[in-house]
Residue, then its C-alpha position, 0 to 999 in steps of 0.5 A: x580263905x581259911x586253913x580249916x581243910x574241914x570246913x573248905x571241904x563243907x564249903x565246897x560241898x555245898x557249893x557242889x550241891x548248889x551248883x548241881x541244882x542250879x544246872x538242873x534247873x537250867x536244863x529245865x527251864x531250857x526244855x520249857x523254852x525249847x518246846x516244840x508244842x506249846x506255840x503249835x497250831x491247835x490242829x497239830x496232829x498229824x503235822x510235823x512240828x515246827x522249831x519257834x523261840x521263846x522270848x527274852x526276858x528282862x528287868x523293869x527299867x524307870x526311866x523318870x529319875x535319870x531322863x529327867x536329871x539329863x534334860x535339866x544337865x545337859x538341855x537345861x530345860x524344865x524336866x517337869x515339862x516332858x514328864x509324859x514322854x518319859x512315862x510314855x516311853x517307860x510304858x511302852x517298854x513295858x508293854x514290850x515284855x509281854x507282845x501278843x503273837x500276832x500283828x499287833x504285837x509285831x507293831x509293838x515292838x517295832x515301835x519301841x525298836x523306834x523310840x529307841x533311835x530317839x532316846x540313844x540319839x537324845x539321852x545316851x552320849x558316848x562319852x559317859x554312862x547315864x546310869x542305865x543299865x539293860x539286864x535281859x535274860x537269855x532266851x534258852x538257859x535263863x542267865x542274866x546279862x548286863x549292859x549299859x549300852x543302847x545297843x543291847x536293848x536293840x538287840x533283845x528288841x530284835x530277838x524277840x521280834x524274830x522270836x514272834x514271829x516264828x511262834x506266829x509262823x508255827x501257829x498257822x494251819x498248815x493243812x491250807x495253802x493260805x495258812x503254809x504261805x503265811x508260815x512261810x512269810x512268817x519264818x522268812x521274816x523271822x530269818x530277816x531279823x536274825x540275820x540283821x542281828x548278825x551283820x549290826x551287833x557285836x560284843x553279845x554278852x549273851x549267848x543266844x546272840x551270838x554270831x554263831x548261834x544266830x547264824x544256826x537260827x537263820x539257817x534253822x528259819x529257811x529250812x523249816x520256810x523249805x518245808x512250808x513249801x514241801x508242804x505245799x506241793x504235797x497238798x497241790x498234788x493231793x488236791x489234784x487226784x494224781x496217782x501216777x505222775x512221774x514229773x510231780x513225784x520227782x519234784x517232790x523227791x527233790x525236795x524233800x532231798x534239799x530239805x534232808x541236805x540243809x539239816x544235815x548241813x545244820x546239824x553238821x555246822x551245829x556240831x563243829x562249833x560250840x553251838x551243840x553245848x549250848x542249844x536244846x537237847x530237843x532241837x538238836x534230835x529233832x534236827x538229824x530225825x528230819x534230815x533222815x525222815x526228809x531223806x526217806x521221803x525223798x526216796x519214796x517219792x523217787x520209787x513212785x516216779x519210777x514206772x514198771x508197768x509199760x511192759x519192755x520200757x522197763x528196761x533201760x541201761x545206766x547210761x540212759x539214765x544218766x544222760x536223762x537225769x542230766x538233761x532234766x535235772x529233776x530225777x534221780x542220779x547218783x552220788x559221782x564217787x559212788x557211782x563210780x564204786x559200783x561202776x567198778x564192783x559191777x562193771x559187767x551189769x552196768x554195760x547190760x539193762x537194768x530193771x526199772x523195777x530193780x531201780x525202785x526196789x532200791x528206793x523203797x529199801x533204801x526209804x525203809x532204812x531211813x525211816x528205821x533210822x529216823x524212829x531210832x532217832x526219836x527213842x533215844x531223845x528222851x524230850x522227842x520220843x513223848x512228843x505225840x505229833x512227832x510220832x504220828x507224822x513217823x509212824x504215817x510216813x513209815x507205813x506209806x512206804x511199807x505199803x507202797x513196798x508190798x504192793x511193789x512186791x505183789x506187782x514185781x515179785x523179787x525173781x524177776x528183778x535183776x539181781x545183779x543191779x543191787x547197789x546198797x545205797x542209792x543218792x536221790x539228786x537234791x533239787x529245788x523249784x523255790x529261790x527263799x529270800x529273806x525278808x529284812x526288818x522294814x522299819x519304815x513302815x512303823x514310823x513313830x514320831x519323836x517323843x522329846x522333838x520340843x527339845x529342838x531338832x535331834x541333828x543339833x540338840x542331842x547328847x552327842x553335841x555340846x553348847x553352852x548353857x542359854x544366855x538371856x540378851x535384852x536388846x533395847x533401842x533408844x540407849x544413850x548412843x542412840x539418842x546421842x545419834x539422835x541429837x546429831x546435826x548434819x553439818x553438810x552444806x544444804x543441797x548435798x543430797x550425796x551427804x545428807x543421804x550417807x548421814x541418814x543412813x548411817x542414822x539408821x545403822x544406829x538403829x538397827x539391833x547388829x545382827x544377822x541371821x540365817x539357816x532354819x531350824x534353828x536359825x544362826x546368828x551369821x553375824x555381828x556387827x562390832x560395837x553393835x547392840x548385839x555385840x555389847x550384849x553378848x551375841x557371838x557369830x555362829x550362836x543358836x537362837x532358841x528363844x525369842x521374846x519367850x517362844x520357843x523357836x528351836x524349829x521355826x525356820x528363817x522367814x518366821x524368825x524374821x517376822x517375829x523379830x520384826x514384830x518385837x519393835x524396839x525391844x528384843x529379848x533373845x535367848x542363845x546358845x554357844x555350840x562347843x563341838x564345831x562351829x557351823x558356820x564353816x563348811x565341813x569341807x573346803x572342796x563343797x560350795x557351802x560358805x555357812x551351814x545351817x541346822x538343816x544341813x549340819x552332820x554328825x562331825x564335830x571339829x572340835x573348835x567353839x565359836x569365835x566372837x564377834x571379830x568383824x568389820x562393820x560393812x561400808x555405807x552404801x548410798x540408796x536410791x530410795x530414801x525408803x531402803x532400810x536394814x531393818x525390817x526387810x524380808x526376803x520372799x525366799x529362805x536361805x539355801x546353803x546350796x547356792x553360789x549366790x549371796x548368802x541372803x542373811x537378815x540383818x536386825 
């Protein structure tokens, strides 16, 4: 700070100045993002334009340098060796920046959405910062945000991928039922992704991703899939010819009366929220124009199902009409407190007939207010009153319900509709054929396989856990306790076959390298025997075998193990690991029948406690019938199961 007032008022003058441009540019960049134009089908004229977003942007990432220094830190293994994964995955997500709108970029993304669950499961732990950071830019105004979590990559994923897909959806023909059913698909999807936003991310430093924002944007994506369908049945009434059908038109009324209910809820919650600060100028005009243009379609199809030219049908009391509104729950019925107003205004008329035709004057009048209103609407957004297509779905609408008024003029001249059925507004009952559901991210259908599996598998070998670093044991038989066993004379009396076979067993025991195994994937080290070759070599109960004799068996199951253990002969060279967060040889609950947990079937808990050395006893010699029974060697026809109450089948080496 200085004390010269002078040079804080320059200071602050140009920071005023600053400022002003940066805002400036702001809006500007927002009314790019936001523009109703540019993802339109080419043959937009003459259709009501749909609201798509713009994709988020966001900051080149390297992922060479620190994936590389982690695998080397915490799998202690040869980074050089998963160089192409990395490059793979820096690819991927650079292609991701820039997706085609269409199928193959939907694939894009829900691919690198994919990689992402390996590389958080693989490289980021929880309990420190790995030096990457996600800076993404908003989708709308362009600021920058930052974080170091996975969790906001995900995020920005998603948007984009909702964002694809509503360009997609506003880029399909909707003069066809085909191109209208794929828009609805489209958005539907679109509002999928958005909600599944809202309900698994928290914290957004941005504001695109906020609940509140989000939340606007699922109800903006099923609004505009309701006018897909209100498109529809416009085409499917057309393409049948029909002039006059009362029960079509009503249809039609009613939905075009839901459309104008939903956006007018829209621009309501908009307004009561933050959310009208921060969203486009144009999306905020073009939301109230269409709930008042939905609003005077929805009367002008109600007059067309209104039928004056039956002679002395014509004339029918409230109560009918009422009564029948009802029971059909598709035409027209009042609002209940102004029904009950105008009971009172005009108690004397209500208990007399009332004029069809005074009933469908009533709609075109009140269609003709609407559409005013909704031009009104178009001239004071200065992003909306140059928007061409616009313009010429208003002015269209506009002048069909003009015509269709002076024609009710000529047919029904005004003296002859009774006048004292003049109520000034008239409520066309909001109604809907069509249930939208929406459509979720289907992420199984975008399997891709694990870039870093040579890691081991990711229940066990991931950043969450911890384990010691490789310990390399060299277990050699014919050491000097063998050969003094060897040199051992059997001193029991000839013709003890009792005896001689407990020595000749316990010969063989002194053979044996001491230790078992069991589970798959990778296999564990279930016991040690004490003062055993494996115990004097340093292999602990519960440690991971993952290397033998310089293969890799992080993923070989039991019944491999076994077989390449036996097939080492009397040299064993076996690389281990120390778990440091549990120890997996004790179930996680005390209520299971699980006595030893394997790789397979570990979780996502830790206890805490690292695992013990070897403490056990040595087994009792027991006496074989077959002088062929050996330990070594022996190999069962069926892998281990943590499942069964039987007897661990464990292999003892």
């Amino acid at each position: 700070a200085t004390t010269n007032r002078k040079l804080r008022d320059t200071v602050a003058l140009e920071l005023s100045f600053v400022n002003s441009n940066l805002q400036l540019l702001k809006e500007q960049l927002a009314e790019l993002n936001s523009s109703v134009e540019i993802y339109q089908s080419e043959s937009h004229e003459g259709i009501m334009p749909m609201i798509p977003l713009g994709l988020k942007e966001t900051k080149e990432i390297n992922f060479m340098e620190p994936f590389s220094d982690f695998i080397l830190e915490h799998y202690s293994e040869e980074p050089s060796i998963y160089m192409d994964a990395i490059a793979d995955m820096t690819d991927t997500r650079q292609a991701s920046k820039t997706p085609s709108r269409d199928g193959l970029g939907v694939a894009l993304l829900f691919r690198y959405y994919n990689l992402l669950y390996y590389v958080e499961r693989r490289f980021f732990p929880p309990d420190r910062n790995l030096g990457v950071y996600f800076e993404w830019y908003d989708s709308l105004t362009g600021v920058p945000s930052c974080q170091r979590t996975i969790a906001f990559e995900k995020a920005c994923t998603l948007f984009n991928l909702g964002a694809i897909y509503t360009q997609i959806g506003a880029r399909h023909d909707r003069r066809t039922e085909r191109g209208l059913d794929a828009a609805v698909d489209s958005f539907l999807r679109a509002a999928g992704v958005f909600r599944h936003i809202y309900d698994t991310f928290t914290n957004a430093p941005s504001m695109d991703l906020k609940p509140q924002v989000l939340d606007v944007l699922v109800s903006l994506m099923l609004s505009q899939a309701r006018e897909c369908l209100f498109e529809k049945l416009q085409l499917q009434i057309e393409a049948l010819g029909l002039t006059e059908s009362s029960h079509l038109f009503r249809d039609l009324a009613g939905e075009a009366a839901q459309l104008s209910l939903e956006y007018n809820e829209m621009h309501k919650n908009i307004q009561v929220n933050d959310t009208h600060t921060y969203l486009p100028e144009c999306w905020a005009g073009l939301v109230p124009l269409k709930a008042e243009l939905y609003k005077a379609l929805a009367h002008h199809y109600e007059a067309r199902s209104i039928d004056t030219t039956v002679g002395d049908a014509d004339n029918v009391s409230l109560g009918t009409k009422k009564s029948q509104a009802a029971s059909s729950n598709e035409s027209f019925i009042g609002n209940a407190r102004e029904a009950l107003r105008a009971t009172e205004a005009h108690s004397v008329c209500e208990e007399e007939t009332v004029s069809a035709a005074a009933i469908k004057r009533t709609h075109l009048k009140e269609a003709l207010a609407s559409h005013e209103e909704a031009q009104r609407l178009q001239r004071m957004c200065r992003y909306l009153k140059n928007k061409t297509s616009l313009t010429q779905v208003i002015k269209e609408a506009y002048y069909k319900t003009q015509d269709e008024y002076e024609r009710f003029c000529l047919q029904a001249p005004v003296k002859n509709i009774d006048e004292c059925y003049d109520l000034t507004e008239r409520v066309v009952e909001a109604s809907s054929k069509f249930t939208l559901t929406l459509t979720g991210p289907d992420f199984t259908s975008y399997k891709v396989e694990d870039p870093f599996k040579r890691l081991g598998p990711i229940a066990i070998f991931s950043a969450r856990r911890h384990w010691t670093a490789p310990r390399c044991v060299r277990l050699q038989k014919g050491s000097a306790i063998y050969h003094d066993a060897s040199s051992y004379h059997c001193h029991c009396p000839r013709g003890d076959e009792s005896h001689e076979a407990g020595c000749s067993l316990y010969k063989e025991e002194l053979e044996n390298f001491g230790f078992h195994v069991r589970g798959d994937a990778p296999v564990i080290i279930a016991h040690v025997e004490i003062n055993s070759l494996a115990d004097l070599g340093g292999i602990k109960e519960g440690d991971f075998i993952v290397e033998i004799a310089g293969m890799d068996v992080k993923w070989y199951s039991h019944q491999q193990v076994v077989r390449l253990i036996q097939s080492c002969g009397t040299t064993l060279e076996l690389k281990v690991i120390t778990p440091m967060d549990r120890n997996y040889l004790k179930p996680l609950s005390s209520k299971g029948s699980i006595s030893t947990l394997s790789a397979a079937s570990s979780s996502g808990v830790s206890s805490g406690s690292s695992s013990p050395t070897s403490t056990t006893t040595k087994p009792k010699l027991r006496l074989k019938n077959s002088a062929k029974t050996r330990f070594v060697g022996s190999v069962s026809s069926s892998s281990w199961n943590p499942f069964r109450r039987t007897p661990s089948l464990a292999k003892i080496f």
